[in-house]
DOFIMI-847431 format. One record per residue (C-alpha): residue number from 1; x, y, z. Coordinates in Angstrom, 3 decimals. Example, Ala and Ser with C-alpha at 12.3 -4.5 7.8 and 13.67 -1.06 7.14 Angstrom:
! DOFIMI-847431
drenza=1; east=12.300; north=-4.500; up=7.800 $
drenza=2; east=13.670; north=-1.060; up=7.140 $
***
This chain:
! DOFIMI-847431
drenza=1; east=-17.598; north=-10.990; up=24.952 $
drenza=2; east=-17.744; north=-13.105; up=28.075 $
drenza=3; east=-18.739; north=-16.959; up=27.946 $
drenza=4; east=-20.616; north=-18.769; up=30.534 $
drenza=5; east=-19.513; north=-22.369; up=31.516 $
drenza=6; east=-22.687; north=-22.980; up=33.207 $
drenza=7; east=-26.139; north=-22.255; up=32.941 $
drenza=8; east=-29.356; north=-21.998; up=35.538 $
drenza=9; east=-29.940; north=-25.247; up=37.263 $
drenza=10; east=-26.580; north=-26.988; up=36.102 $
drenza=11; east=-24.677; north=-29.008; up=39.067 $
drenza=12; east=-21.626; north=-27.681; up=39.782 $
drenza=13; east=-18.807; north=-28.869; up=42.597 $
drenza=14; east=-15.931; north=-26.656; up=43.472 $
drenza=15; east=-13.113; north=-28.127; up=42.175 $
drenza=16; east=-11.401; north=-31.078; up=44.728 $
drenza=17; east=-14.961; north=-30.622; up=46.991 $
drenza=18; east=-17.654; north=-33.448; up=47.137 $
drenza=19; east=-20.706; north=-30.381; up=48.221 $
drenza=20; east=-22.952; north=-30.594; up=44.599 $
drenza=21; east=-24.755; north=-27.183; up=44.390 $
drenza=22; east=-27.304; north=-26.582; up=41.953 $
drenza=23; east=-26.340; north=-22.770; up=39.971 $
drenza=24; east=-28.784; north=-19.972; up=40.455 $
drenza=25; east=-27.379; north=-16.791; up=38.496 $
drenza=26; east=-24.564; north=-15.237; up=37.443 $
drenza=27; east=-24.019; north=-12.121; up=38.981 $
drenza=28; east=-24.186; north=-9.297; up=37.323 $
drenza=29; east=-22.800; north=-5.785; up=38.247 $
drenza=30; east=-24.067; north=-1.969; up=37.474 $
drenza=31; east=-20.937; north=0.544; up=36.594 $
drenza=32; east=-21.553; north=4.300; up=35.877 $
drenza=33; east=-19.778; north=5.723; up=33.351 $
drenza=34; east=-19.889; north=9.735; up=32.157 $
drenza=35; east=-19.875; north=10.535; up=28.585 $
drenza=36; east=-16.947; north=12.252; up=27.423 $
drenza=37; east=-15.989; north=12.919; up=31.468 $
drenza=38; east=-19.707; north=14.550; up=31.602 $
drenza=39; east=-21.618; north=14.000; up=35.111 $
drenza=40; east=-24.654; north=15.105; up=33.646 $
drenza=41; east=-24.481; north=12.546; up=30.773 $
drenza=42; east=-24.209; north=9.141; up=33.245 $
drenza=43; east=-24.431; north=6.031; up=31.014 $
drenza=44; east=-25.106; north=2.482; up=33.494 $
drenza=45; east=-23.844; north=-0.467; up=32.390 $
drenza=46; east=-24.223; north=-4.165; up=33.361 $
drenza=47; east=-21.519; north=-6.468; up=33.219 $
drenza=48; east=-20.497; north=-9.939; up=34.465 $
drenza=49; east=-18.366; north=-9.790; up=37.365 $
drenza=50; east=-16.982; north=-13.601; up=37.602 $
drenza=51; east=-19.530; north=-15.174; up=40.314 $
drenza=52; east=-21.639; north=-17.504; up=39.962 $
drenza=53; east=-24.715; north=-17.953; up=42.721 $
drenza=54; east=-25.233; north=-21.380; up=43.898 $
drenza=55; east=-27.898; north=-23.374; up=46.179 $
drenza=56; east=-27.669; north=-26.375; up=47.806 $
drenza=57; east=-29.229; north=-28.006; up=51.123 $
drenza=58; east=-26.141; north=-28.316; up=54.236 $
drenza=59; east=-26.173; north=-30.659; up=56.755 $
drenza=60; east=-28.736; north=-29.141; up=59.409 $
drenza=61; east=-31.240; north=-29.096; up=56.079 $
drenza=62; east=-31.251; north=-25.390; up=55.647 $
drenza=63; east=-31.310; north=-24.278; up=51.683 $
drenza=64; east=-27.786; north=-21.619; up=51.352 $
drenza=65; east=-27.171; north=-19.752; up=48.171 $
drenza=66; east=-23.415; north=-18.537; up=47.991 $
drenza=67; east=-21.761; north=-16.821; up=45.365 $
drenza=68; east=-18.445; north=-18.650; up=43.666 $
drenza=69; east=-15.722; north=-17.819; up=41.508 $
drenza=70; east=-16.752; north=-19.277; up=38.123 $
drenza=71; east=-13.462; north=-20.402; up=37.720 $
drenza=72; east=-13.419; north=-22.657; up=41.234 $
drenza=73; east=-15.999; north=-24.903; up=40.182 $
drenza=74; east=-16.420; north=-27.845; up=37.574 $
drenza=75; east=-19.542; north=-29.257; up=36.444 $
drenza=76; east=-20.989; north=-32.738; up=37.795 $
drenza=77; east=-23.719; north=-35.151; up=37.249 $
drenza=78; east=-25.626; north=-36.040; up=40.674 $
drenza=79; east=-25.162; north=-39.620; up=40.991 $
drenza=80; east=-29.463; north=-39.696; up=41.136 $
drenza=81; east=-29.364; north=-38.652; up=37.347 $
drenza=82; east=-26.423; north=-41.114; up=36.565 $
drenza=83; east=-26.977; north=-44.049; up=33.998 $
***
């Protein structure tokens, strides 16, 4: 069982960066296994493959999404939503 640091719309930094992204999905991969070594018995299965899409706006104010290694970033609170 896989667990998920972040969820969908958490801010996120990669760790020692300043860039706050805002997460998007985890990506998820589709592997083909055969039953018993059977071809005609394919069985698809969806997994987590340790990226985690992220959006934020760069300097020339163009929106990029760009997957990350789950394990690179650390969760933040934008200094907007700060008390």
């Amino acid at each position: 069982m896989v667990t998920l640091n972040f969820i969908k719309n958490d801010w996120v930094k990669e760790k020692n960066g300043s860039r706050i992204m805002k997460v998007d999905e985890y990506q998820i991969i589709e592997s083909i296994i055969y039953a018993d070594g059977n071809p005609a018995l394919p069985i698809v299965k969806r997994s987590y493959n340790g990226r985690v899409w992220c959006t934020w706006v760069n300097e020339n104010k163009t929106v990029v999404t760009q997957p990350f290694w789950e394990s690179d970033l650390e969760s933040v609170v934008p200094s907007s939503m700060q008390l």
